[in-house]
N, C-alpha and C positions, 0 to 999 in steps of 0.2 A: 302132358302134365309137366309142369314146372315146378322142383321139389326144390325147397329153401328152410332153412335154419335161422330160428332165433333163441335170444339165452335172453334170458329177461328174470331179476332177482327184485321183490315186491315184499318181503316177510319173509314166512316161513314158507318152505318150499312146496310144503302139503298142501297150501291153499293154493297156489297157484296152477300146480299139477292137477288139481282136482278140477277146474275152472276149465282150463284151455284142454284138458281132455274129451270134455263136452261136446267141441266146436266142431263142426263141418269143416271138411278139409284139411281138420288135424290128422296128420299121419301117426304120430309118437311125441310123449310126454317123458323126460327122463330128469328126476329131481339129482342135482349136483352141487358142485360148487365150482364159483371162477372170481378172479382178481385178487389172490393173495402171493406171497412168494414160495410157500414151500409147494412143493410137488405130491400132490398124491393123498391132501389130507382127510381126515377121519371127521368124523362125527363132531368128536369130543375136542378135537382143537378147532373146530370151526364155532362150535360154542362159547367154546373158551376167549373168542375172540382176536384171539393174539396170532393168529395165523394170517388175517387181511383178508382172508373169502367170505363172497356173500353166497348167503343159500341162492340158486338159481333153478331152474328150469331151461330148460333146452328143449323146441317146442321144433321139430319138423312138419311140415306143411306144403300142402301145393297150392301154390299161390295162382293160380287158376281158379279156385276156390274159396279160400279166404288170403286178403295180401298182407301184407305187413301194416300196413297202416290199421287194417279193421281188427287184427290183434294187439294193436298198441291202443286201439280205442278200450277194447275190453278190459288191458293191462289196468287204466288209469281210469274205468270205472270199481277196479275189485281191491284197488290198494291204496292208502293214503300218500302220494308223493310228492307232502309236503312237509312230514316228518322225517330228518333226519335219522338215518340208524332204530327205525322206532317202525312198526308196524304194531298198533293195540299193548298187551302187554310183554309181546315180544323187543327185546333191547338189546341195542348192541351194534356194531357195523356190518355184524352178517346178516342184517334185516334193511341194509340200505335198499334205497330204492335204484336200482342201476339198470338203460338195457347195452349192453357187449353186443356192439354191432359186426356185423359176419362181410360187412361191406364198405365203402363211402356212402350208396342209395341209401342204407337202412339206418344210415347216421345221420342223412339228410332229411328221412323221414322221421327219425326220431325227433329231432329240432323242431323239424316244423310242426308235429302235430304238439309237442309241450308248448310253442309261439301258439298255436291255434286257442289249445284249451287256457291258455294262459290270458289272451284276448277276450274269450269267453266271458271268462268271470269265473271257471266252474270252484274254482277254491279261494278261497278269502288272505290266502297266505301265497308268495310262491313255489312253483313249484323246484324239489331240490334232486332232482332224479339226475343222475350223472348218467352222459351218453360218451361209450368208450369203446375201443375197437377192442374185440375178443382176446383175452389171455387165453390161457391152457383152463379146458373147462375139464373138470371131472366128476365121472359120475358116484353120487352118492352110493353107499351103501343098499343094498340087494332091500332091508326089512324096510327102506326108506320110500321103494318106488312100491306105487298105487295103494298109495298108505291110506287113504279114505275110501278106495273100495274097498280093501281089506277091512276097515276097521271104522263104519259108519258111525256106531253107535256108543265109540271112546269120547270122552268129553272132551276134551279139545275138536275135534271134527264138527260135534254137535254144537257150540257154543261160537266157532271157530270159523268151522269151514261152510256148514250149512249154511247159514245167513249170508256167505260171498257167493254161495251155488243161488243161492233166491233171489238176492241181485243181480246176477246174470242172468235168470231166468226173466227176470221183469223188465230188464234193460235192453237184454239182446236175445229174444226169446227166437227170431228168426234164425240166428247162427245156428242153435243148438243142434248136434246130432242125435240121431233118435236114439241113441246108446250113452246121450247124456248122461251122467251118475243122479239120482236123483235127489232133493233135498231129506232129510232126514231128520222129521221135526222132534225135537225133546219131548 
C-alpha cells in the first residue's frame, strides 16, 4: 500500500469533503485551509477573506487504489474551474479553485490533466485553477469535519451538496465506496 496526500480547494470545503469521502481508496477527508499568510487561522477570517486561505480539503489515499490523476478527474467534474474565486454563490478568494501539490509528480500531473481537459473542449471558458507547491495546511475547525454526514438535511447540503453527490454518482459511479454518503433528495 502506497499512502499519498492531496490538498485540493474547489468552493466550499463541505462539498468537497463530502465527494471524495465516497471514493474507494480514500483513507481520510480533513476540511482546512492552505495558501494564506497568517498561521493558524479561523473560520471567520478565512471568510472574511483578508487572510489569503482557500477552504481545501486534504484527501489521503492509496494510490494503489485510486491515483492522483483519477481524483483530479473527479476534482474537475464536481467544481467549476473556470470561475475565478467563485464557486455557485459562494465568493471570494477562499473559494478559488487551487490543487497545492505534495510533489513535482502531482504538479506535473496536475498540468497535464487541466492541458488534457482543456484539449477536450470540456468548458467553454479556460480553465483558472492555480497549481502550487503546498504551503502550511491547516485543519479546519472540529464542527467543520463531516459536516454533511452530520447534517444531511441543512439546506445548503441539500441544494448544495447533494446535486455534487449525484454527479458523482452518474459520472464515477464505479469509484464510489459502498459507505458512499448517500444523495439526500429535497
Amino acid at each position: 500500500m502506497a499512502i499519498e496526500t492531496a490538498t485540493l480547494g474547489g468552493g466550499c470545503f463541505w462539498c468537497l469533503e463530502a465527494v471524495f469521502q465516497g471514493l474507494q481508496g480514500v483513507r481520510s477527508v480533513v476540511s482546512g485551509y492552505a495558501g494564506g499568510a497568517s498561521g493558524q487561522p479561523t473560520y471567520e477570517q478565512v471568510c472574511s477573506g483578508k487572510s489569503g486561505h482557500a477552504e481545501v480539503v486534504q484527501v489521503t489515499f492509496d494510490n494503489e487504489r485510486i491515483d492522483f490523476e483519477t481524483l483530479l478527474d473527479v476534482f474537475f467534474t464536481i467544481h467549476d474551474p473556470t470561475t475565478p474565486n467563485r464557486q455557485g454563490a459562494d465568493v471570494g478568494t477562499q473559494y478559488r479553485s487551487v490543487v497545492y501539490s505534495h510533489s513535482e509528480a502531482q504538479r506535473e500531473v496536475a498540468r497535464r490533466v487541466i492541458a488534457r481537459l482543456q484539449a477536450e473542449g470540456v468548458w467553454s471558458r479556460p480553465v483558472v485553477t492555480q497549481v502550487e507547491p503546498l504551503p502550511a495546511f491547516f485543519a479546519a475547525e472540529a464542527y467543520h469535519q463531516g459536516y454533511y454526514r452530520r447534517n444531511p438535511e441543512q439546506a445548503y447540503c441539500q441544494v448544495v451538496i447533494s446535486p455534487k453527490l449525484a454527479k458523482l454518482r452518474s459520472s464515477h459511479a464505479a469509484l464510489l465506496a459502498e459507505s458512499a454518503p448517500p444523495t439526500h433528495a429535497m
